[in-house]
N, C-alpha and C positions, 0 to 999 in steps of 0.2 A: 504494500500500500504506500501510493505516495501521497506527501503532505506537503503544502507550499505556506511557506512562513514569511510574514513581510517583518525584518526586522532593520532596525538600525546599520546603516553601515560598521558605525565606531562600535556597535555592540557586536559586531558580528566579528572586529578584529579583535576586541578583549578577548569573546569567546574561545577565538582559533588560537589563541596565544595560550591561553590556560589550557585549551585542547592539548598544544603541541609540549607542555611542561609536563603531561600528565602519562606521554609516550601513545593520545590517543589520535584519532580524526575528530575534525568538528562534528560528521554524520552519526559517530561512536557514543561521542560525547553528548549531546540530545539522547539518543537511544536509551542512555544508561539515565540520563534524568528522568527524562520519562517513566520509564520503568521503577524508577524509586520511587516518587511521585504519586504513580497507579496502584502500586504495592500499600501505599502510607494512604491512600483515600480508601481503599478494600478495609485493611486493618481499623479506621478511624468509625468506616460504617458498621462495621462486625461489633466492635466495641459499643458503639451508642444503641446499635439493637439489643447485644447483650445486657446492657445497663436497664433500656426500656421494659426487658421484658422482666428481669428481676424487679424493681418497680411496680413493677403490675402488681407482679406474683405478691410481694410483700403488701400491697397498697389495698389487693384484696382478700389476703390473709387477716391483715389486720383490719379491713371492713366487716370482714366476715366474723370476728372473735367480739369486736361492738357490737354488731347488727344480735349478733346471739346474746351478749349483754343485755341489751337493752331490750330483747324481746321478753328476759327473765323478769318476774316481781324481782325489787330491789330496797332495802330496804337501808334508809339512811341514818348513822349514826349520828348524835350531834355535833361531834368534831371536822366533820365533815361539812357540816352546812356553816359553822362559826366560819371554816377558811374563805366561805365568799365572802366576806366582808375583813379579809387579816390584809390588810395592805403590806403590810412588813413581810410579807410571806408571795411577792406576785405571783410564784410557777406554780405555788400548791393552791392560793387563790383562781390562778385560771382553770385551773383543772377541776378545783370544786363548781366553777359557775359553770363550766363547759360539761359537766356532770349533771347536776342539777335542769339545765337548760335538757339534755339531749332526753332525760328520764321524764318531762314535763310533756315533749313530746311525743315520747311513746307512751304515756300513761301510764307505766310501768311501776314509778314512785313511791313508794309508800315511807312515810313517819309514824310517829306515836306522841299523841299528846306530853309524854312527859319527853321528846325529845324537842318540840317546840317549846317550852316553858324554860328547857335549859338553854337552850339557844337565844331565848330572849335576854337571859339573865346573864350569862355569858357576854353577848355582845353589847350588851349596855355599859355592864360596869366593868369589861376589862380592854373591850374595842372603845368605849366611849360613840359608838353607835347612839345617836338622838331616837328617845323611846317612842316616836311619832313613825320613824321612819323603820326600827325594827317593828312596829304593830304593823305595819304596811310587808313587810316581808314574811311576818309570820301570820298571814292571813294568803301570800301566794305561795307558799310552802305548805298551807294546808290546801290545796289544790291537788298536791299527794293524795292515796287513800291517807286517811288517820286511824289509827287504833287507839281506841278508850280500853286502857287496862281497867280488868274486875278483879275480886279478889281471889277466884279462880287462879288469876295472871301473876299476884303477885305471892300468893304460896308457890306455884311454879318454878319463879324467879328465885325465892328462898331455899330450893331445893336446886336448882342448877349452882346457885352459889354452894352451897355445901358439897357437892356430888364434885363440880370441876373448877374450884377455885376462883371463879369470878366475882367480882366485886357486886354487891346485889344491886346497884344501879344497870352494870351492861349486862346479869345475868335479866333486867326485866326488861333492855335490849334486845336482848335474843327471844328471849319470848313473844316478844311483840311481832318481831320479823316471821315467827315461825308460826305463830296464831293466822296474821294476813298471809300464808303459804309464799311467803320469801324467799327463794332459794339461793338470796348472797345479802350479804351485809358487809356495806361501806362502810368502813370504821378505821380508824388510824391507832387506835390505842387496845385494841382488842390483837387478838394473837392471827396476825396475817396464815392465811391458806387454812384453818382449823376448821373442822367441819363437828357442828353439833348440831343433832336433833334435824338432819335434811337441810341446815342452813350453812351455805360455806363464808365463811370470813375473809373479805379482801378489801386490804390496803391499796387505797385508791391512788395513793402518790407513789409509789414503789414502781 
């Protein structure tokens, strides 16, 4: 195949010069640019498909481990809803409102009255949250299901603390998640990956 190249005169004597330094022809000498050239464009598109389609794969690996998240009841601990409003904390802050926000739309949600009451209490007097504006968020946090613990709930709780050393504040946590058919609790202070009673425990920041 022939090719007709319109190039510079004075580029065309550089070239023949570095040609003839290099023991080649000027014809040689294109041929082998070329070719390196064609070789590094093949390598450069292998590589960006390669990347693309890991990307994928990861991109709907981990759509696919949310999407089954969120299709689960979930059941939110209060430390987790305090971080949307912890400014001094922004990456665990974003992850609790990008939590909270993705469970609102899949109706998935659920709280317990005594986990709104700690969270108002919480962010009032240790956020300094204005109590006008936490009543306003714990009125769209009960948008959640809510569970009203009875005293069913909180012998329950009394004996999970006894049986697995929970504190009986998060053992009446776990009852709560496990009463609404829960199958995960977001909690940051509870024992990540632990599974009691059909409910598994995960740390939402990890």
């Amino acid at each position: 195949m022939n090719v007709t190249l319109s190039i510079d005169e004075q580029l065309v004597a550089r070239a023949r010069k570095k040609a003839d330094s290099l023991g080649k022809s000027l014809n040689q000498l294109i041929r082998d640019y070329l070719q390196v050239l064609a070789g590094a464009m093949i390598q450069s598109a292998v590589l960006r498909s390669s990347s693309a389609c890991r990307a994928r794969a990861t991109l709907a690996a981990g759509a696919s481990t949310e999407t089954k998240f969120m299709s689960a009841r979930s059941f939110f601990d209060t430390n987790v809803l305090i971080y949307t409003d912890d400014r001094s904390a922004s990456a665990k802050q974003r992850r609790a409102l990008d939590l909270v926000a993705e469970y609102r739309r899949a109706r998935t949600g659920v709280v317990s009255l005594q986990v709104l009451q700690e969270y108002f209490v919480a962010v009032t007097r240790k956020l300094h949250v204005d109590a006008a504006i936490a009543r306003r968020k714990v009125e769209l946090l009960a948008e959640f299901d809510v569970v009203i613990p009875e005293l069913t709930d909180v012998l329950a709780a009394i004996d999970l603390h006894r049986l697995h050393g929970f504190s009986f504040w998060d053992a009446l946590v776990l009852r709560a998640a496990h009463q609404a058919g829960c199958s995960l609790l977001f909690s940051e202070d509870m024992q990540d990956a632990r599974e009691i009673d059909g409910v598994r425990i995960i740390n939402p920041f990890k």
